[in-house]
C-alpha positions in Angstrom: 50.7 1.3 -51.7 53.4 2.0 -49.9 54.1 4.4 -46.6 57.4 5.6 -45.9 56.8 7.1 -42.5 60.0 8.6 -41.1 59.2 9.4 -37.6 57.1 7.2 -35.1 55.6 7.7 -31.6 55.5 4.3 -30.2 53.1 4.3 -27.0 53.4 1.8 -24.6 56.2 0.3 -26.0 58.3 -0.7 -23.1 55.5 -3.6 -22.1 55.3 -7.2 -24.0 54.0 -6.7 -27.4 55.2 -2.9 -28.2 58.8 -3.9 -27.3 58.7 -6.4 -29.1 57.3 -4.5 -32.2 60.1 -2.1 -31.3 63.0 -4.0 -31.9 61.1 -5.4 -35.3 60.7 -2.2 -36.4 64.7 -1.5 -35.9 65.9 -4.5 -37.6 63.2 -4.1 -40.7 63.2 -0.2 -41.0 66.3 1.0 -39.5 66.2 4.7 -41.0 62.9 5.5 -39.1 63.3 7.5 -36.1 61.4 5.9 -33.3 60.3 7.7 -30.0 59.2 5.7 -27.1 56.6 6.8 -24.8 55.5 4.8 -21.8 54.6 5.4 -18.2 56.4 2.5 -16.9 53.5 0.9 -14.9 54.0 -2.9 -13.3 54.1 -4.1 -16.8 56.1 -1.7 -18.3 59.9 -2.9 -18.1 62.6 -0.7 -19.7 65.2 -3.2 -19.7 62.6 -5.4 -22.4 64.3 -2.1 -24.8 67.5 -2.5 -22.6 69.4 -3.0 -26.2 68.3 0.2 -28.1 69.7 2.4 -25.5 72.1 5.3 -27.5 71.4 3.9 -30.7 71.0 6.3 -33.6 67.1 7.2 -34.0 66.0 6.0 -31.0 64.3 7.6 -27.6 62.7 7.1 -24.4 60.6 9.3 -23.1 59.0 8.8 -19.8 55.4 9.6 -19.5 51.6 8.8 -19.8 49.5 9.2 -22.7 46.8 10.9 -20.6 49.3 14.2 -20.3 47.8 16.1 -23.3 50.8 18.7 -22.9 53.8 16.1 -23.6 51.9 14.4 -26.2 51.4 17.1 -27.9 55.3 17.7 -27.9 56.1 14.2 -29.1 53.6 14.6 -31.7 54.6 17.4 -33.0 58.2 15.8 -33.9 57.0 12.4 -35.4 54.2 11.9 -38.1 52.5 8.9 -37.4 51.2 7.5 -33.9 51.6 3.1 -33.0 49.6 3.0 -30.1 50.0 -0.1 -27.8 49.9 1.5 -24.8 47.0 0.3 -22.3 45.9 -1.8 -19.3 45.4 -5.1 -20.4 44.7 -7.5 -18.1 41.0 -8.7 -18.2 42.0 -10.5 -13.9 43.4 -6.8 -13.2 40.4 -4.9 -14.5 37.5 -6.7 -12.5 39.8 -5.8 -9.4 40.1 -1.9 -10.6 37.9 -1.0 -13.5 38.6 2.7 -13.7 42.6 2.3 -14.8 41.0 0.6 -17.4 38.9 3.6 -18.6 41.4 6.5 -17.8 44.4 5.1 -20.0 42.4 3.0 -22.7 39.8 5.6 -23.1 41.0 9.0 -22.0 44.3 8.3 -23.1 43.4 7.2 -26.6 41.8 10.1 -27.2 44.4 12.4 -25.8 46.7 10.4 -29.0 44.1 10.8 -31.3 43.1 14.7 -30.8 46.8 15.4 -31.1 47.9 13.1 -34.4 44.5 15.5 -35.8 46.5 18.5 -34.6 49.8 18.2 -36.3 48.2 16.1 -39.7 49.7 13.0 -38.5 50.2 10.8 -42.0 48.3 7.3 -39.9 47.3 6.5 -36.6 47.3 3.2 -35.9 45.1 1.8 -32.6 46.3 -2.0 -31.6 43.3 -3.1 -30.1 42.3 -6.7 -29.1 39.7 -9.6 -30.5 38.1 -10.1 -26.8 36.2 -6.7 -28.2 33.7 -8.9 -29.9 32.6 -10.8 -26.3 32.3 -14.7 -26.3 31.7 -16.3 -29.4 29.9 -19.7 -29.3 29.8 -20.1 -33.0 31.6 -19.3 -36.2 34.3 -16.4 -36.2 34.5 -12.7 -36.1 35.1 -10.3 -38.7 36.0 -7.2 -38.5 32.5 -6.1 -39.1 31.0 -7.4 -36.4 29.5 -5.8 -33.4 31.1 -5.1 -30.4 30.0 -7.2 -27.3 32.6 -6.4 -24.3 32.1 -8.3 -21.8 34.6 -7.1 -19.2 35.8 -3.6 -18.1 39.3 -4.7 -19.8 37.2 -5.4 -23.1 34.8 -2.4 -22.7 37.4 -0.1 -22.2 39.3 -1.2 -25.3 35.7 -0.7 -27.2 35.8 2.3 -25.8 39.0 3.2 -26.9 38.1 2.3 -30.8 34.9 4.2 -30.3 36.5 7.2 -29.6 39.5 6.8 -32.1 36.5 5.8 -34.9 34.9 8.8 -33.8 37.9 11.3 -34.7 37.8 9.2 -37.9 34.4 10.5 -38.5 34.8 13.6 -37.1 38.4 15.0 -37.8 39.4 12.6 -40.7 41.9 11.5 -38.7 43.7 8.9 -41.0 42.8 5.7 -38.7 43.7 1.8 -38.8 42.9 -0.6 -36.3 44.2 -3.9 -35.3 42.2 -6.7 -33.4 45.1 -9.3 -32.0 44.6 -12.5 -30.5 46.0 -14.0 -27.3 49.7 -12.9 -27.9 52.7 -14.8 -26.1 56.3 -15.2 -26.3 59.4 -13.8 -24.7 59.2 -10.4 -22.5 55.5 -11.1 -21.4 54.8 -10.0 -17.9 54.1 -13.0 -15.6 50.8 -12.6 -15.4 49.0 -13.9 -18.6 48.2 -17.7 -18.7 51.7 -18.3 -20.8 54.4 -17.4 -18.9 52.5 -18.3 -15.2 52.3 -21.7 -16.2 55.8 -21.6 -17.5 57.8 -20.1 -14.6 55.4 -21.8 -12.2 56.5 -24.9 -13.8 59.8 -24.0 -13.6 59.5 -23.8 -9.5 57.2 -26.7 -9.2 54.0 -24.5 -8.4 50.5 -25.4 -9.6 49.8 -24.6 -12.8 46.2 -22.2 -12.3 43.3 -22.9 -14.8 40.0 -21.3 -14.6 37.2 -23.8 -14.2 38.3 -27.2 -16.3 40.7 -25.3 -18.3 37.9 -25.9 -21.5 37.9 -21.9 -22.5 39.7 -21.5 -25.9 41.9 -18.6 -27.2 43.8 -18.1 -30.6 47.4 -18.2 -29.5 49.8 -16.0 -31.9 53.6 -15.6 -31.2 54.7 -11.9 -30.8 56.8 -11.9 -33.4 54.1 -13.2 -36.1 51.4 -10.5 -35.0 54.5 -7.7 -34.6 55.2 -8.5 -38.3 51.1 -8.4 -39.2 51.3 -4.8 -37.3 54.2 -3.7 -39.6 52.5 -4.4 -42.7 49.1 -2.8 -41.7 51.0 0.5 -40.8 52.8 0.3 -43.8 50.7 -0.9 -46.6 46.6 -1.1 -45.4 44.3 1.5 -46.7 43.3 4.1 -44.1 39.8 2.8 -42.4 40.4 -0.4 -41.8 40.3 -2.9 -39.1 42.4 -5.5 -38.9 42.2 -9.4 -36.9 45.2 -10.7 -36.1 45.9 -14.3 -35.2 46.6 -17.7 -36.3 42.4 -19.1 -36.8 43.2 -21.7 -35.2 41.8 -22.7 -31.3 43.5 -24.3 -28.5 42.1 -24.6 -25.1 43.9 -23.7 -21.9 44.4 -27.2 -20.4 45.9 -27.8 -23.5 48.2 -24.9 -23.3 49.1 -26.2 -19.9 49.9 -30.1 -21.1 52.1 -28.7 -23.8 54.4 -26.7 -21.2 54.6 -29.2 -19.0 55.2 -32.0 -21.9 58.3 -29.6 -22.9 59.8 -29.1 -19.7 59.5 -33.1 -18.8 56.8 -32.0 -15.4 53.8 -34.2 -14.5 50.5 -33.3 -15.1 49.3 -33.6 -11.5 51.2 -29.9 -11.4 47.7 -28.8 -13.4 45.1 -26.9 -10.8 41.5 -25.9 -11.1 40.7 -22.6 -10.1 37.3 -20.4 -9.3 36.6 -19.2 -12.4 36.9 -15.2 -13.2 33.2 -13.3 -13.7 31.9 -12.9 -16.5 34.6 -15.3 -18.7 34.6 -15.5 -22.3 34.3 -18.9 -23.3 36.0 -18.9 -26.8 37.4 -16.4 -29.2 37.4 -17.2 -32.8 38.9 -14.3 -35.6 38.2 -14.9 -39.3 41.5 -13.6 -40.3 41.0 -13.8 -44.3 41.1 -9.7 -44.7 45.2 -9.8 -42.9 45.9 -12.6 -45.1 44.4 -11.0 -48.4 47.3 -8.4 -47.3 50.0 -10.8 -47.9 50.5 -11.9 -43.8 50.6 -15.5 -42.7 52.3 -17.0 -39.5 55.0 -18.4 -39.2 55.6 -19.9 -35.9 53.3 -22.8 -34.9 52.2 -23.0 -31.5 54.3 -26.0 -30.2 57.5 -24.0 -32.0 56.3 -21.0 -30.5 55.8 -22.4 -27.1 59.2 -24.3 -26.9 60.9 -21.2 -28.0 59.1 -19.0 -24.9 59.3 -22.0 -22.5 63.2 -21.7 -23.5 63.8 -17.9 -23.2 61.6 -17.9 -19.7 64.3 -21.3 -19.0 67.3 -19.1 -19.6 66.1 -15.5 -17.9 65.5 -15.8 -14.8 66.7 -12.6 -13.9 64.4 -11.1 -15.8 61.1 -12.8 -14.8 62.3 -13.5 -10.8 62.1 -9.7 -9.3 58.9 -9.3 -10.8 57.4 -12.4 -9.3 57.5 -10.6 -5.6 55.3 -8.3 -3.2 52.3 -6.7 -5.2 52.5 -9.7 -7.8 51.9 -12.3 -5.0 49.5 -10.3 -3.5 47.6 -10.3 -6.5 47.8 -13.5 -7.5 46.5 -14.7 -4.4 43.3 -12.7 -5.3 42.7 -14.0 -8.1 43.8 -17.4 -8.0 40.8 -18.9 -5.9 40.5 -22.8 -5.0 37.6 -24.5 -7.1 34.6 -25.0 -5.1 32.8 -28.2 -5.9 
């Protein structure tokens, strides 16, 4: 089974993963018209779509997802709905929960109730594996219960809830994907990747929560981006999808690996409070996306050269938004280790 979907609403697709996905989607299927919509928060950067701009079949449209009247517009011209647009940041959502709910909730729904409107062909919700909570032992699969343990996570929960729930309801023709820990180029400097990276790069501490012992799955952006493609294109309507490489690496190690590319000393490693309520370890059995023909292809000490290379050479990029709120932030978040 194959879809050929001819017009896509992309939401949220001027942040890390979406652009990314973006600019796969115009290299692998260039005769689908793509519309952009996204609201341009802090993490939102149009210039990560900079090289689209007047091409044939593309558009930007500047907006939220929680305006029912515009999406209804957009919808109405495209017939299928990639939604990446969200708050993601589990540090950012303990500071300001209700973001959280309003965009990953509300604004889900406001996508799903209008794809049910104009008979979209597929709605597909990119959701995230820190859905199933902390998981001390063996992996999760995609039949798991949910077990948020953060507004971030909850609201993401929330978000599949409600899109399950048009599923049920509407028949709304629904897939779901559950990523892991994404990195590569065009990530905002917040997640743990590219603050250890440009930190290194200026000689700052590198931050780790706790001992640095917590474990994610790391998965380049290009690797999931292609794992998205196929599921929109070829996975039976009503599934879930995980997403990742099923294989664990700890955030000290993360940090060793950076600073073993870029030739810095370990002393440049520091222990911070750690967050409330921090999941411990993520683990996706990822059998059902590879029973669909996906595998990765970039290793993690491939992947990590190739980001610790981009962040090297675009500075311009990453420098302006390392100033005022960002610092401001950080400094709340990023509290000294009390022993």
């Amino acid at each position: 089974m194959t879809r050929r979907l001819k017009r896509l609403l992309v939401a949220g697709a001027a942040g890390f993963i979406g652009s990314n996905f973006v600019r796969h989607l115009r290299r692998t299927h260039p005769d689908v018209e793509i519309t952009v919509l996204d609201k341009l928060t802090y993490a939102g950067n149009l210039a990560n779509l900079a090289e689209l701009d007047g091409q044939p079949g593309y558009r930007f449209v500047h907006g939220d997802i929680c305006d029912e009247k515009l999406v209804d517009s957009l919808a109405a011209e495209t017939d299928a709905i990639v939604n990446f647009a969200a708050e993601t940041h589990v540090d950012r959502s303990l500071m300001d929960p209700f973001a959280f709910v309003e965009t990953d909730v509300r604004g889900t729904a406001v996508l799903c109730e209008a794809a049910r409107k104009h008979g979209h062909e597929v709605f597909l919700l990119i959701s995230t594996d820190e859905v199933y909570g902390d998981v001390r032992t063996g992996r999760s699969t995609e039949t798991d219960p949910l077990k948020p343990r953060s507004p971030y996570s909850a609201s993401k929960a929330g978000g599949e809830h409600i899109a399950q729930a048009y599923a049920e309801s509407f028949g709304l023709p629904l897939l779901v994907t559950r990523g892991s820990n994404n990195y590569g180029p065009h990530q905002y400097p917040e997640k743990l990747i590219p603050v250890l990276i440009t930190n290194a790069i200026d000689d700052r501490p590198l931050p780790l929560y706790n001992d640095g012992s917590a474990v994610r799955d790391y998965v380049f952006v290009e690797d999931h981006c292609r794992a998205i493609d196929q599921v929109l294109h070829e996975a039976p309507v009503g599934n879930v999808y995980n997403i990742g490489t099923g294989v664990e690496t700890s955030g000290l190690q993360v940090a060793e690996a950076v600073l073993a590319i870029m030739g810095k000393p370990k002393s440049l490693i520091e222990f911070v409070a750690d967050r409330p309520g921090h999941d411990y370890r993520y683990a996706l059995d990822i059998s059902r996306i590879t029973a669909l023909g996906w595998e990765t292809q970039v290793e993690l000490g491939e992947g990590l050269e190739r980001t610790v290379r981009w962040y090297v050479d675009h500075p311009d990029w990453w420098r302006p938004l390392k100033s005022g709120e960002y610092w401001e932030y950080y400094r709340r978040n990023y509290r000294p280790l009390v022993t």
